[in-house]
N, C-alpha and C positions, 0 to 999 in steps of 0.2 A: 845509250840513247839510239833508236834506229831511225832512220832519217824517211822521210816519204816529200812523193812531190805530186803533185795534182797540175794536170794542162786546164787549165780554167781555174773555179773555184771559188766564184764569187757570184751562180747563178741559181736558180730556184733551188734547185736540187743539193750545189754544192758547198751552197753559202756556209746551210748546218752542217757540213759533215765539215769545212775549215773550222769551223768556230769549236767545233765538241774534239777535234783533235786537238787543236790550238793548246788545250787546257790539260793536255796531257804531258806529262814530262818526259814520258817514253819515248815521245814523237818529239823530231826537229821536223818542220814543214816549210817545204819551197813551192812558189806557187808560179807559174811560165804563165802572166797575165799582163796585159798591155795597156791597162790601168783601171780597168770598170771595178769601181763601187771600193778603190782602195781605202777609200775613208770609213768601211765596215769591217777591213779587216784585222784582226786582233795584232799588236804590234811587237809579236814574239814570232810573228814567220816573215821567213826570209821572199820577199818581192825577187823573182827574175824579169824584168821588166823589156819583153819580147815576144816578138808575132811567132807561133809555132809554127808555121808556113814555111820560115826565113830556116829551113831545113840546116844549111849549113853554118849560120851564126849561132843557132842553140845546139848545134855538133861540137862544137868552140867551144861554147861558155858552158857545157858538162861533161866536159873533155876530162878526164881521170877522177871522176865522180861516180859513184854507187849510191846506188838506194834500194831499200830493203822494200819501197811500194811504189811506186807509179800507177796514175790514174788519170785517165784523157778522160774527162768529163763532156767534154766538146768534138768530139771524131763522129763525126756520122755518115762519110762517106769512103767508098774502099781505097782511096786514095791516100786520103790523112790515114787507114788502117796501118798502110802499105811502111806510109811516112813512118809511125810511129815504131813497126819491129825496124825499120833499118837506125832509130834512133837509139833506141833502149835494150837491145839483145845484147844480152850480156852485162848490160850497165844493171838490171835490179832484180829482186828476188824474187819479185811479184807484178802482173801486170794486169790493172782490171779496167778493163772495158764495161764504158756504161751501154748498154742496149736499150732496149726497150721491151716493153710488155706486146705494144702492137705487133711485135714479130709473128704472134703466136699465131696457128692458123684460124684465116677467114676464107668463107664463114667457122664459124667453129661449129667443131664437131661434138663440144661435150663444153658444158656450161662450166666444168668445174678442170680450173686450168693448174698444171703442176710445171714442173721444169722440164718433166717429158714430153708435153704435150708439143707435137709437130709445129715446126716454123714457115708461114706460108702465106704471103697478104700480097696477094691480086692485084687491092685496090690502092693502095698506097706504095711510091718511089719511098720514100722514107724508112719504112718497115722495112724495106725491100734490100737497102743498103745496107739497116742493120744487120738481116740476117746474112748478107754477103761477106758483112765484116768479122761475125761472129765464125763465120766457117772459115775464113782467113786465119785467123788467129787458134783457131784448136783446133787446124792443117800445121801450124806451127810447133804446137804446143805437142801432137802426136809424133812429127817428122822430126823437131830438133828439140823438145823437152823447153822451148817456150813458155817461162811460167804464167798464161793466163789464167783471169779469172773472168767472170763475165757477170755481170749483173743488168737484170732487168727491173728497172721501177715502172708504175704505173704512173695514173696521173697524178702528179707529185706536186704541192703547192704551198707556197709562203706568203709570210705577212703582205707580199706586194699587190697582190694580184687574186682576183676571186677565181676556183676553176669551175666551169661552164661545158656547157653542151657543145652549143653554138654562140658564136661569137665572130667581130669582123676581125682585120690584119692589125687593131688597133690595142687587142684587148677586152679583157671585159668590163672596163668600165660603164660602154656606151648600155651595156644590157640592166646594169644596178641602175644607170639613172633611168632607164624608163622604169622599171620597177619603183623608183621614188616618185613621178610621176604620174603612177597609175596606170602604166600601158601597158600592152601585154606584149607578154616577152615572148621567143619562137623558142619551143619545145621538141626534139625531133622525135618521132615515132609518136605512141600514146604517153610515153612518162612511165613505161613500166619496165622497162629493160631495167637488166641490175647492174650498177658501177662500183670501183671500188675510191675513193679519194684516199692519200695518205701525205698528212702534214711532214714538212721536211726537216723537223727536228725528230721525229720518229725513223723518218726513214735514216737520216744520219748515225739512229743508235746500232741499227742490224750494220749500215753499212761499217761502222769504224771495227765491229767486231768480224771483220772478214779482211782486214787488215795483216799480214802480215801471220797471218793462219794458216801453215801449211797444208791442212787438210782442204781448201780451198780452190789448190793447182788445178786446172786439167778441169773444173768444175763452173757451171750457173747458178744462180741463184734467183729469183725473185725478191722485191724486198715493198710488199703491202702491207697497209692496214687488212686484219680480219673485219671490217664491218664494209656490207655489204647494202647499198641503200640502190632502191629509183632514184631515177633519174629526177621524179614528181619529190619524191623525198628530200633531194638533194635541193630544190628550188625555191620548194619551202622550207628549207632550216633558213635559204639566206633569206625569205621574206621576212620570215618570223625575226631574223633579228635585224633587218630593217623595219621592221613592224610596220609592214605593207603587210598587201593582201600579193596573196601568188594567182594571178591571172596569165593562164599557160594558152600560148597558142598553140593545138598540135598542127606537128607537119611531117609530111612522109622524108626519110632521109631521102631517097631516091629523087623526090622530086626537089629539095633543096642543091641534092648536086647538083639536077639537070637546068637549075636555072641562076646561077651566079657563077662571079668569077672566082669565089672564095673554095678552099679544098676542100669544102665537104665531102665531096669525091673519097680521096683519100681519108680524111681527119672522123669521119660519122663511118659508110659503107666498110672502111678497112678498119675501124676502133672503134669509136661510141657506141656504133648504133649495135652492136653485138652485147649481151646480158655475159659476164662474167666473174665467177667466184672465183680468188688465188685460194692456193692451198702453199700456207707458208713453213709447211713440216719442217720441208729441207733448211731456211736458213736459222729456225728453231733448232733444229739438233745440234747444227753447231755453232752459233752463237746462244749459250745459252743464257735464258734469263730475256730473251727479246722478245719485245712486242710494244706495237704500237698500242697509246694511253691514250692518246685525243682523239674523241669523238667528232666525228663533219660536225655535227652542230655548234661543239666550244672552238674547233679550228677553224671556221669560217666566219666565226664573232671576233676572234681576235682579229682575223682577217679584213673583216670590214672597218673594226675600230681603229685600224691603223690606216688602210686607203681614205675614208672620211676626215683623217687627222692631215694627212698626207698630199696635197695639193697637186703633187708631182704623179702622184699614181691617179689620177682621174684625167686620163687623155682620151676628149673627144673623138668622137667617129664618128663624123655627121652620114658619110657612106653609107655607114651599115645600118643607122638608124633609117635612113632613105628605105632602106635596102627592105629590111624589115618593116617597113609600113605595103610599103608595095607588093609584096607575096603577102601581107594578108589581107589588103583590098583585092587583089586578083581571086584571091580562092575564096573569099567573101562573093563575090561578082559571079564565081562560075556556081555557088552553091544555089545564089539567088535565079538565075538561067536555069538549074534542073530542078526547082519549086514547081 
């Protein structure tokens, strides 16, 4: 049995990939989490129940310990990068760092993005640290045979949560209830830029098979869905299965940064609001047999039929609903001025 541990593991992203290991007998899983959502986690992995911050008491409690994979779900800053080689060098066979897709460069240079494709975002602190961390770690990986791996998902989404364009610091709830409502929801650009969404029991299947793959070392990966929809597309799959009508307000990203306090800035100008196709050659060759099955339209049904079940996932955001009336009376008011 080869043993793996995940730093997190119980978040959008990681939930599926504990649960689809969980089930494997190859794997023993340890999870370094400080208690979220333990009443989902399957009860064949082993809880470390500690803050990875607390640098010196999880040096202690993995003290003559090896693992064949290690996975910081949760590092986003070059700090925690820093933290995690003085924890694990040495201790495991594999080490994968989650990144991000927004690393890629903005604006982009070519609609159609691979794992060569230049790391470089302006607009976004976020992206900015991944790609810092990323070159941390495969400066290691060249200078001392540091086995990372690196993976970049896009925008990655579970039964909890709808994923959206724009939305406030609360979530997307506040956006499906105007849509139940009848309001119109803020659309950025015209609704024609291209995204990609990918459900996180898919992404879970390329990532488990990057697990303990040695041809992996030394290497990135991307790990999307192949379908490729608008933004307009995207907003009517979730109308149609609220069986609402899709009433789209458009708005320039530019001007949505320049008038809130929410990161549009960074989240639209450094990610969204760019048209992007993955090309997923690379984690196809070597995981073979991979590919995402859920279409946006059955993944965001299941999606809604669990937040509408789900009482605890419909958290208000009166803020943003404010927030969103007001830019589009204002841009109502200045169209009605140059009539």
């Amino acid at each position: 049995m080869r043993r793996a541990l995940f730093i997190g593991g119980t978040g959008t992203i990681s939930m599926a990939v504990t649960r689809l290991v969980a089930k494997d007998p190859e794997w023993e899983l340890y999870l370094i989490n400080r208690g979220s959502r333990m009443d989902e986690v399957p009860e064949n992995v082993n809880i470390i129940n500690a803050d990875i911050n607390d640098e010196d008491r999880i040096d202690s409690m993995i003290e003559g310990t090896g693992f064949d994979c290690v996975c910081d779900f949760i590092g986003f800053t070059p700090d925690q990068a820093e933290r995690d080689y003085r924890l694990f060098r040495g201790r495991c066979g594999q080490f994968i760092y989650i990144s991000s897709a927004s690393a890629y460069n903005k604006p982009c240079r070519n609609y159609k993005i691979t794992e060569g494709t230049a790391l470089a975002n302006p607009f976004w602190e976020y992206s900015r640290n991944k790609i810092y961390c990323e070159s941390f770690f495969m400066d290691k990986y060249e200078k001392e045979g540091f086995p990372i791996t690196i993976v970049r998902p896009s925008h990655t989404y579970d039964l909890r949560s709808v994923p959206l364009g724009v939305h406030g610091d609360r979530g997307s709830w506040q956006v499906i209830k105007r849509m139940l409502e009848g309001k119109p929801v803020i659309v950025q650009g015209d609704g024609t830029s291209l995204w990609t969404m990918t459900f996180n029991e898919d992404f879970a299947k390329g990532f488990k098979g990057l697990m303990g793959n040695p041809h992996t070392i030394g290497e990135s990966f991307q790990i999307t869905s192949d379908e490729t929809l608008t933004w307009n597309q995207i907003y009517e799959a979730i109308a149609d299965a609220l069986d609402v009508d899709f009433i789209p307000y458009y708005v320039s990203s530019e001007f949505l940064a320049s008038v809130s306090d929410y990161d549009f800035f960074g989240s639209l100008l450094g990610d969204k609001s760019n048209s992007v196709v993955f090309d997923n050659t690379k984690i196809k060759r070597v995981v073979p047999g991979f590919t995402c099955t859920t279409r946006f339209d059955q993944g965001v049904r299941r999606t809604l039929d669990y937040v509408l079940s789900h009482p605890e996932c419909q958290v208000p955001d009166p803020e943003f609903d404010e927030f969103c009336d007001r830019v589009i009376d204002e841009l109502e008011e200045a169209k009605d001025r140059l009539r």
